[in-house]
C-alpha positions in Angstrom: 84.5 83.3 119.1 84.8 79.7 119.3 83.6 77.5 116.9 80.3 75.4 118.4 79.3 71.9 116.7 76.4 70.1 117.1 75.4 66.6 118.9 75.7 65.1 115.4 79.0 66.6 114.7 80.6 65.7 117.8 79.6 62.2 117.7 80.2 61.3 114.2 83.9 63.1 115.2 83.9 60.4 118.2 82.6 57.6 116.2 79.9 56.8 118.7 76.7 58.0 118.3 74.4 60.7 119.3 72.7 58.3 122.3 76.2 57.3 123.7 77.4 60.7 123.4 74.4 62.0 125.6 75.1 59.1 128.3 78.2 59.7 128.5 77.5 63.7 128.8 74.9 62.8 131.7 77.4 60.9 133.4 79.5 63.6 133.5 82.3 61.7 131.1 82.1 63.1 127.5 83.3 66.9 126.3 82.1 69.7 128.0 79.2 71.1 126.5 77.0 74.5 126.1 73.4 74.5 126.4 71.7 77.5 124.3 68.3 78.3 124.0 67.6 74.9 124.9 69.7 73.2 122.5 73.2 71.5 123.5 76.2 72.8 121.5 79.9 72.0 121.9 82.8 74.2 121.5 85.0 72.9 118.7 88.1 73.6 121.2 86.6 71.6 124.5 85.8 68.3 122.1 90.0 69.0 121.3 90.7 69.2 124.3 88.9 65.9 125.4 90.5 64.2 122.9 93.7 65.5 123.8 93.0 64.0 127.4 92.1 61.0 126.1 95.5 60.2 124.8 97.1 57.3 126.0 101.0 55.7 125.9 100.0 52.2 127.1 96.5 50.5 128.1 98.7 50.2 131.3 98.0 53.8 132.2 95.5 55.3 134.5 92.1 56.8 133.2 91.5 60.0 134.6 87.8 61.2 133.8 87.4 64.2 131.6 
């Protein structure tokens, strides 16, 4: 089983914080996420993988969202 982190976690490993990181998961544009018991989790590999996404060459290339 995959390792889940919390809202904290994942923002403080994103440098923005938990507010941001809950906009930009309403809006669709952040990792994907779990949603437990009523409490919102992340899987350690989906926050990789969004970052892995988020790698860019040149601020010339297209944005894709994630």
């Amino acid at each position: 089983m995959t390792e889940l982190l919390s809202q904290a976690e994942v923002a403080a490993l994103l440098g923005i914080t938990k507010e941001t990181l809950a906009n930009h998961r309403s809006a669709g544009r952040g990792p994907r996420y779990v949603k437990l018991v009523g409490r919102i989790k992340y899987r350690k590999t989906d926050v990789e993988a969004f970052i892995e996404r988020s790698v860019r060459q040149s601020t010339t290339e297209l944005t894709t969202a994630a």
